[in-house]
C-alpha positions as CSV (number, residue, x, y, z in Angstrom):
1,X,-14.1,10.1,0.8
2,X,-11.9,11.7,3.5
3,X,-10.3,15.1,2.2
4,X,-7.2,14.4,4.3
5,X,-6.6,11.0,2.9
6,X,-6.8,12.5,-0.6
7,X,-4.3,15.4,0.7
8,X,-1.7,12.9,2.2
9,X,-1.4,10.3,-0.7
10,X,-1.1,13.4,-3.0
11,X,1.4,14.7,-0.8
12,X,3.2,11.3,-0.6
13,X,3.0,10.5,-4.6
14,X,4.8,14.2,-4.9
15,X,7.6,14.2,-2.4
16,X,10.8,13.8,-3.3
17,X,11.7,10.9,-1.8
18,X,11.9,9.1,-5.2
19,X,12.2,5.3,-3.8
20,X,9.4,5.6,-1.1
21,X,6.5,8.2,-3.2
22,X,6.6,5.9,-5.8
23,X,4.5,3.5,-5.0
24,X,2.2,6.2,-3.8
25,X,2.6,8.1,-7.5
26,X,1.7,4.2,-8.7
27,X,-1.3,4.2,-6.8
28,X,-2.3,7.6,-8.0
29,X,-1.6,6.8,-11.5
30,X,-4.2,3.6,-11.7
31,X,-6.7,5.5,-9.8
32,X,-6.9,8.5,-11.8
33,X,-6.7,6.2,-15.4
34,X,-9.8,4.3,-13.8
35,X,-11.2,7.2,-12.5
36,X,-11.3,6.2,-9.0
37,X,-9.9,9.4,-7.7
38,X,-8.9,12.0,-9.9
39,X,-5.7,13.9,-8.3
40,X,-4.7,17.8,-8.2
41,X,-2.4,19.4,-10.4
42,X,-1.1,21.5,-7.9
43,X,2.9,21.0,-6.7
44,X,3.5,20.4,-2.3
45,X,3.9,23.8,-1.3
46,X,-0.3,24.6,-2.8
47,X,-1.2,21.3,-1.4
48,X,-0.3,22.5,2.0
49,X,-2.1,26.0,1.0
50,X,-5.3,24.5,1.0
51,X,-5.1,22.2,3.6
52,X,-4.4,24.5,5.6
53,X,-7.2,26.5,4.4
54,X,-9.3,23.6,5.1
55,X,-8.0,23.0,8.6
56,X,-6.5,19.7,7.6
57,X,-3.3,19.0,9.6
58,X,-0.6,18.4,6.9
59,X,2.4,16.3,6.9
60,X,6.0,18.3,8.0
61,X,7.5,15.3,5.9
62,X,7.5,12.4,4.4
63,X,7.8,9.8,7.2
64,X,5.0,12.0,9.4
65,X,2.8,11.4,6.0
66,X,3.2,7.7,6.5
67,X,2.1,7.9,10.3
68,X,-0.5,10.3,9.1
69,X,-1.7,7.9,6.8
70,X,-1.5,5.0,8.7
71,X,-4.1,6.5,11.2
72,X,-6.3,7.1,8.8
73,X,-6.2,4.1,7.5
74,X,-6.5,1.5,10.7
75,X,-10.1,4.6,11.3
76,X,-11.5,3.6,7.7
77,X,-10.4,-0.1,7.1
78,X,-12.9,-2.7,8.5
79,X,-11.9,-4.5,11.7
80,X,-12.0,-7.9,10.4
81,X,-9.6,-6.9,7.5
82,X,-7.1,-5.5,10.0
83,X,-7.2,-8.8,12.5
84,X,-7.2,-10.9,9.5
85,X,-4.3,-8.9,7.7
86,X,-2.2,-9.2,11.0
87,X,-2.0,-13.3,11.2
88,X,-1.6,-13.9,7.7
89,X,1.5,-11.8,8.1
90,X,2.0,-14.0,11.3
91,X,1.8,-16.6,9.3
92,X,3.4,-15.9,6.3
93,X,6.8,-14.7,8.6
94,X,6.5,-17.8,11.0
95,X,6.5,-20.6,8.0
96,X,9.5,-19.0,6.2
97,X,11.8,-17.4,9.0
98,X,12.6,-20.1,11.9
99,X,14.6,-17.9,13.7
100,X,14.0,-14.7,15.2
101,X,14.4,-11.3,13.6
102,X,17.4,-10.8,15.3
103,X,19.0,-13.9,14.9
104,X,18.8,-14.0,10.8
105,X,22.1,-14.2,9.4
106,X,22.7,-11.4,6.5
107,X,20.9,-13.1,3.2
108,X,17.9,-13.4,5.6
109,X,17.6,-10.5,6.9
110,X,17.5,-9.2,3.4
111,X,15.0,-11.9,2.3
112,X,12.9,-10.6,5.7
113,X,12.9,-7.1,4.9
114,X,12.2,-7.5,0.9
115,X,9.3,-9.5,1.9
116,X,7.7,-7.3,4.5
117,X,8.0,-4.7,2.3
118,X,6.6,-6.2,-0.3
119,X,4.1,-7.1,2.0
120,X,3.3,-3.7,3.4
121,X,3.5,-2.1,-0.2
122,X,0.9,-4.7,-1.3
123,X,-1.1,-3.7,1.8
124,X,-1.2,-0.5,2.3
125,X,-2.0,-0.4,-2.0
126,X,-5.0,-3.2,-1.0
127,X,-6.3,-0.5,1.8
128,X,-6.3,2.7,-0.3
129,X,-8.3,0.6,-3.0
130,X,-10.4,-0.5,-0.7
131,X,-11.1,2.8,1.4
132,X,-11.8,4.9,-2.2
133,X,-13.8,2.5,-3.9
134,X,-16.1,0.7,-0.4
135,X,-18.9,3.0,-1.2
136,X,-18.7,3.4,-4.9
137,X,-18.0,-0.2,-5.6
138,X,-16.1,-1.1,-8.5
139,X,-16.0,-4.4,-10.8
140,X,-13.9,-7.0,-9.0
141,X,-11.8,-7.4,-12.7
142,X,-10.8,-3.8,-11.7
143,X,-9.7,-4.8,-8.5
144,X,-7.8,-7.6,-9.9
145,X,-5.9,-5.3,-12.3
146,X,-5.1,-3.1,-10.0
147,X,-3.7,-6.0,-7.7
148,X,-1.8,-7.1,-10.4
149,X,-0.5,-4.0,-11.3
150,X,0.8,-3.1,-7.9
151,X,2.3,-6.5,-7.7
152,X,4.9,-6.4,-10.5
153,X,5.3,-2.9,-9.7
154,X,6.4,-3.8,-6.4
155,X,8.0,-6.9,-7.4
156,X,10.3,-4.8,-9.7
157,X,11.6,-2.0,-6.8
158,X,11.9,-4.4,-4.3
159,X,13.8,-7.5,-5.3
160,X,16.7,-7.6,-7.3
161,X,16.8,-10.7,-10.5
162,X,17.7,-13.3,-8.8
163,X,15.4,-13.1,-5.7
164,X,12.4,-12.1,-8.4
165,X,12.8,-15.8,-10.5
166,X,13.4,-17.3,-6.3
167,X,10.0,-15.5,-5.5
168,X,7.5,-14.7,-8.0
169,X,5.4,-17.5,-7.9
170,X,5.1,-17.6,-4.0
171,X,4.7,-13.9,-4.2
172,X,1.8,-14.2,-6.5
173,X,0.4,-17.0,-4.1
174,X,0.7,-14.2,-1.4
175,X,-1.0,-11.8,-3.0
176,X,-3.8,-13.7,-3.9
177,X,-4.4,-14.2,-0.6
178,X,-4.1,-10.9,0.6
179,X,-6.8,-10.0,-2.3
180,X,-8.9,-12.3,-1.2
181,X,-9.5,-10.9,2.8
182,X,-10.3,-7.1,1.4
183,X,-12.1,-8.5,-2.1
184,X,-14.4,-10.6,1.2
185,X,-15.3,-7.0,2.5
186,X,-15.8,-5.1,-1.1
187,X,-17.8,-7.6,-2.6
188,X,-19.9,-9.9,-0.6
């Protein structure tokens, strides 16, 4: 497993940007119960210590974790997943949103942006899962539970009640597929 990837989700989990490092702190949570990745104790400011120590180029903040992240990522995550990953979002935006981005009217643009970050939450979750467990393979139930898991998690800080009874069932349907391009890669 790549040290820096373990440093920037750590760092990400324990910022204080309450909305954004909890997913991360999610993540962390289901990985370390399932022993998948077992995180520090130590608080930001140690993190960085050793990093540094270690020659790994830390995050200044939050967002530059994210970029940071992201790089790693599109290095460890098979090509395949990525190309696939990229139409069904294609997809998925092009059957629901007739219009432009820039020509939504208010309601949806909201609807837009709940569902791409839904979307990207569900993602970027699918990707971490993926890049710890690739080459110390875990039972696909574990990777259905943690789907699962990060779905109503996501579901529940994204979308306020009314737009959660409007979309649960085709956000299910979307993760499903999602699971179904990495769970291709992990498991066959």
């Amino acid at each position: 497993m790549n040290k820096e990837i373990n440093y920037l989700i750590e760092y990400l989990a324990k910022s204080k940007n309450l909305v954004d490092s909890n997913l991360y702190a999610l993540i962390l949570s289901f990985f370390r119960i399932n022993t998948i990745y077992t995180p520090s104790k130590y608080e930001i400011k140690t993190l960085k210590l050793l990093a540094k120590n270690a020659k790994i180029d830390f995050p200044m903040n939050f967002e530059d974790g994210l970029t940071k992240l992201d790089e790693l990522l599109e290095v460890n995550i098979d090509s395949k997943i990525k190309k696939a990953k990229e139409q069904l979002l294609d997809t998925i935006i092009s059957t629901n949103f007739k219009k432009s981005k820039e020509n939504l009217d208010k309601v949806e643009t909201s609807i837009y942006k709940c569902l791409t970050s839904y979307i990207y939450g569900l993602t970027r979750s699918l990707e971490l899962f993926y890049v710890y467990t690739k080459n110390d393979l875990k039972e696909p139930e574990l990777f259905i539970e943690f789907s699962n898991d990060i779905h109503e998690k996501l579901i529940e800080i994204i979308f306020n009640e009314e737009e959660k009874k409007l979309l649960s069932d085709k956000l299910k349907e979307i993760m499903g597929v999602y699971m179904s391009i990495y769970a291709r890669y992990l498991y066959i």
